[in-house]
C-alpha positions as CSV (number, residue, x, y, z in Angstrom):
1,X,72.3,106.4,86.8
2,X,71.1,104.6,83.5
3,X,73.8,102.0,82.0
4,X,76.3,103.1,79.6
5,X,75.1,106.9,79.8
6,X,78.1,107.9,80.7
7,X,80.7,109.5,78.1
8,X,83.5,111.2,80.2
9,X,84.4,111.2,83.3
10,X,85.5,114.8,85.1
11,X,87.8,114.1,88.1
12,X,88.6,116.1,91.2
13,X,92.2,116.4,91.5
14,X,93.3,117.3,95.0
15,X,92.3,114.5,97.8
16,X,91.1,112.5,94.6
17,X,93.5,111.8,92.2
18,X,96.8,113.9,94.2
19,X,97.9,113.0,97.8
20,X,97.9,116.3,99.1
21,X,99.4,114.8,102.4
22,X,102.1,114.8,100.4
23,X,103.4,118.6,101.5
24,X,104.1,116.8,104.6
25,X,107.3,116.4,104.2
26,X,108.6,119.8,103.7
27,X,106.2,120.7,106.5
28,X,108.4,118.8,108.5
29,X,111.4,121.5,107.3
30,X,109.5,123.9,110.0
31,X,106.9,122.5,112.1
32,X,107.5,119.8,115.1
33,X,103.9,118.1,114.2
34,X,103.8,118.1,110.0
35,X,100.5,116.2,110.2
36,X,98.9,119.2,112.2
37,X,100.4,121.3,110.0
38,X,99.5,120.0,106.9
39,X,95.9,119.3,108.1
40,X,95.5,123.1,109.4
41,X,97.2,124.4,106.2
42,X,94.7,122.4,104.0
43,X,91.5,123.7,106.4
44,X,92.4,127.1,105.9
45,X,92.9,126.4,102.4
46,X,89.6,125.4,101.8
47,X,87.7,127.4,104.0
48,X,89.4,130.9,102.5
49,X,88.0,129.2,99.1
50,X,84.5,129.4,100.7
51,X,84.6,132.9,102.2
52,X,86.2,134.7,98.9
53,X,83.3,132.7,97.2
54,X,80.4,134.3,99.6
55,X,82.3,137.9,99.5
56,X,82.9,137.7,95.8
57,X,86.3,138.4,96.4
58,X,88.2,135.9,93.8
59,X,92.0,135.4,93.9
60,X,93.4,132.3,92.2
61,X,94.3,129.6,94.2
62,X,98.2,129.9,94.7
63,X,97.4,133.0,96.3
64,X,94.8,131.5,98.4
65,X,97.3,129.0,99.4
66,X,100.4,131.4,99.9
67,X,97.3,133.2,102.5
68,X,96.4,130.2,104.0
69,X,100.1,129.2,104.6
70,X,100.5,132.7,106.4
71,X,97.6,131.9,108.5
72,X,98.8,128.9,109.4
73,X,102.5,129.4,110.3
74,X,101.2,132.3,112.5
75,X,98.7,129.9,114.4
76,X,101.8,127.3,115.3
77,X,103.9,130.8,116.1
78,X,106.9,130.0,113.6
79,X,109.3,131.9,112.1
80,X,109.6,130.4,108.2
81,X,112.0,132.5,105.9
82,X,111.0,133.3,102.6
83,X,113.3,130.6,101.5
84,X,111.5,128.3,103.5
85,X,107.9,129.7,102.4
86,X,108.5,129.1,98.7
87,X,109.6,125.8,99.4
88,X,106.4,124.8,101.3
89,X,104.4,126.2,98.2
90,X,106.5,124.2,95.4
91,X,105.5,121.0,97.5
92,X,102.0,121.6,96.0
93,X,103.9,121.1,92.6
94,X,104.8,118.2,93.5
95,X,102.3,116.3,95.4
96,X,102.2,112.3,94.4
97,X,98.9,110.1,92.6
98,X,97.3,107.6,94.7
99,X,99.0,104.2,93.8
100,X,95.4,103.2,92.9
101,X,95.4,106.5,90.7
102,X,98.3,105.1,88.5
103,X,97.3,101.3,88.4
104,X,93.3,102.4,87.6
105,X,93.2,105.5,84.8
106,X,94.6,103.6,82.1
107,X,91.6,101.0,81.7
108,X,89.4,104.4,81.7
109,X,90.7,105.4,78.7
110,X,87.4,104.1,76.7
111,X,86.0,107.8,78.6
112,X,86.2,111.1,77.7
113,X,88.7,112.1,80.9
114,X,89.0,115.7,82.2
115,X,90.2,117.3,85.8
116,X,88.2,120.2,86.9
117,X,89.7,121.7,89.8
118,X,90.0,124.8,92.1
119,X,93.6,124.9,91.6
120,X,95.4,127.6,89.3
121,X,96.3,126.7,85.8
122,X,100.0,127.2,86.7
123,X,99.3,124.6,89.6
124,X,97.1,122.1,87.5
125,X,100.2,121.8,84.8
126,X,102.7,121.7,87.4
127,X,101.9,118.8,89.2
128,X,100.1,117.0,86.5
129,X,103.4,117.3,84.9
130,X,105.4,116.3,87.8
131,X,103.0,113.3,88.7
132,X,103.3,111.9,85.5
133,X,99.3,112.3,85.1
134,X,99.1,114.5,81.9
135,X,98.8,112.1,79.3
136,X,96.0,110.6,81.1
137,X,93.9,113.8,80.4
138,X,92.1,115.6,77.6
139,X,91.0,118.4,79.1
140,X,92.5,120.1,82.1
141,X,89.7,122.7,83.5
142,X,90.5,125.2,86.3
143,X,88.1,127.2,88.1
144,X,90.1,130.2,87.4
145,X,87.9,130.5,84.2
146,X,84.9,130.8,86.3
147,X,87.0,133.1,89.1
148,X,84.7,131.2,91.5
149,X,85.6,128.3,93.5
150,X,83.5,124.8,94.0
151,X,80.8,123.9,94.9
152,X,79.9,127.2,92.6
153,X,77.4,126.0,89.8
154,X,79.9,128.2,87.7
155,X,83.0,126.3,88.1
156,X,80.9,122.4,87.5
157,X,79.6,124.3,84.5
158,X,83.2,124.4,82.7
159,X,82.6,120.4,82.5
160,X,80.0,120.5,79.7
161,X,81.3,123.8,77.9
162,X,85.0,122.1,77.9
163,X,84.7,118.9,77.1
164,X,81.4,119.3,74.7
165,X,79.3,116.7,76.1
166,X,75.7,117.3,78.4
167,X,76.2,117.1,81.9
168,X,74.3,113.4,82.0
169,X,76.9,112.4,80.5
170,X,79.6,113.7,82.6
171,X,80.1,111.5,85.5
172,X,82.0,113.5,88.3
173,X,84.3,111.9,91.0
174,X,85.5,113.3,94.1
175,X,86.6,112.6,97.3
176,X,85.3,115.6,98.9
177,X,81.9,115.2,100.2
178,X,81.6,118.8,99.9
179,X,82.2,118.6,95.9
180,X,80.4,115.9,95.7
181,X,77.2,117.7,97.0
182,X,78.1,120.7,94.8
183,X,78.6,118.2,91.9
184,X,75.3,116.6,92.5
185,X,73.4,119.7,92.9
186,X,74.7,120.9,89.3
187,X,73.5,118.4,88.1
188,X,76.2,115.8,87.2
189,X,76.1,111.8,87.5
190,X,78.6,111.6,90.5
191,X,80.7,109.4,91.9
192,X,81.7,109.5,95.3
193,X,85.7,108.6,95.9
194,X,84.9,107.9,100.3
195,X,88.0,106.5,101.3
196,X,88.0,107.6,104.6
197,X,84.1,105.6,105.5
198,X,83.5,109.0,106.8
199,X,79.2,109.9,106.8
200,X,77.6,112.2,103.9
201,X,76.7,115.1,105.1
202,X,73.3,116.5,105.5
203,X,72.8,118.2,102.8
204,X,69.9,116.3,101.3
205,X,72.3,115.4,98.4
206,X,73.5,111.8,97.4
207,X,76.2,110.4,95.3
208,X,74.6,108.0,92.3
209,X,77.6,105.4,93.6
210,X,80.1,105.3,96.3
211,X,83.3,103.5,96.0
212,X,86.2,102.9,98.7
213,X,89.0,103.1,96.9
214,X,90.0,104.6,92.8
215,X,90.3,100.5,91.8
216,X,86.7,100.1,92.4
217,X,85.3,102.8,89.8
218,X,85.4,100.8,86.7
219,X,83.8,97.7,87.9
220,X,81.2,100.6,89.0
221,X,80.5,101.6,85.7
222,X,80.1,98.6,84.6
223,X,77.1,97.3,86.8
């Protein structure tokens, strides 16, 4: 990735910028094991993103998480009332930014900043809101407009047409290798988020950088 070609940066937003480990809490409300819970709940999540992708079945993705939640309170055989149920969605309203998150987007401000994310524009606004993150924004893009889910070429394709610049220019971060493959296959400069030191997968794809934690991205971009 050529020096100082890069104009605005589009982030992921869930497992990037938002703790989503953060709907532990009210999983602990009605499971014994939150973290299984809340790992499950997340799988299902994604992987109901994939399959409605490949059927061309498209339903935004508070309903994919209200399925996914159904799915996985029936796998742990519990009982949640409806009470209960619309309390374990809300907590996706109000999921916390990394602490790196908070110290690290205002020096990035010299960028063009966007989120591009699966999640619904109710969801987006709600815990952008909630987080305190929306200022840090100029574009907020949800792959509702594309009614396709990552690693789509439609929904990377809202980057450009939103925030008016060429893809070169558009350097994508995510912490989800899958994006990040998706990301790179669009065609975007991209940025892999790898806090976990988990492997790439084989997908004959590679990040233009990798960083360990959100702190290490500007001293990135400026190598």
């Amino acid at each position: 990735m050529e020096h100082g070609a890069v104009r605005g940066i589009a982030f992921d937003l869930y497992g990037t910028l938002i703790d989503v480990n953060g709907v532990q809490e009210a999983c602990g409300t009605v499971a014994q094991d939150p973290a299984a819970f809340t790992s499950l709940w997340r799988q299902k999540q994604l992987e109901y993103t994939f399959l409605r992708g490949l059927m061309g079945r498209y339903e935004d993705f508070w309903q994919v998480t209200e399925a996914s939640l159904r799915y996985t309170l029936k796998r742990f055989s519990l009982q949640a009332t409806e009470r209960d149920r619309r309390r374990l969605m809300e907590a996706w309203l109000h999921l916390p930014p990394f602490p790196d998150v908070m110290a690290t987007l205002p020096k990035l401000q010299g960028y063009a900043l966007a989120v591009l994310s699966n999640g619904s524009p109710p969801m987006l606004e709600g815990v952008l809101a909630n987080s305190g993150l929306t200022p840090s924004f100029r574009w907020v893009l949800s792959a509702d407009a594309a009614k396709i889910y990552k690693p789509s070429p439609k929904v990377y394709a809202l980057g450009p047409e939103g925030m008016g610049l060429p893809k070169e220019a558009i350097l994508f971060v995510s912490s989800n290798a899958f994006d990040v493959a998706g990301a790179k296959a669009f065609g975007f400069p991209v940025c892999w988020l790898n806090r976990a030191g988990v492997p790439l997968d084989e997908l004959g794809l590679e990040p233009d950088m990798m960083v360990r934690s959100f702190g290490e991205l500007l001293p990135a971009l400026e190598r």
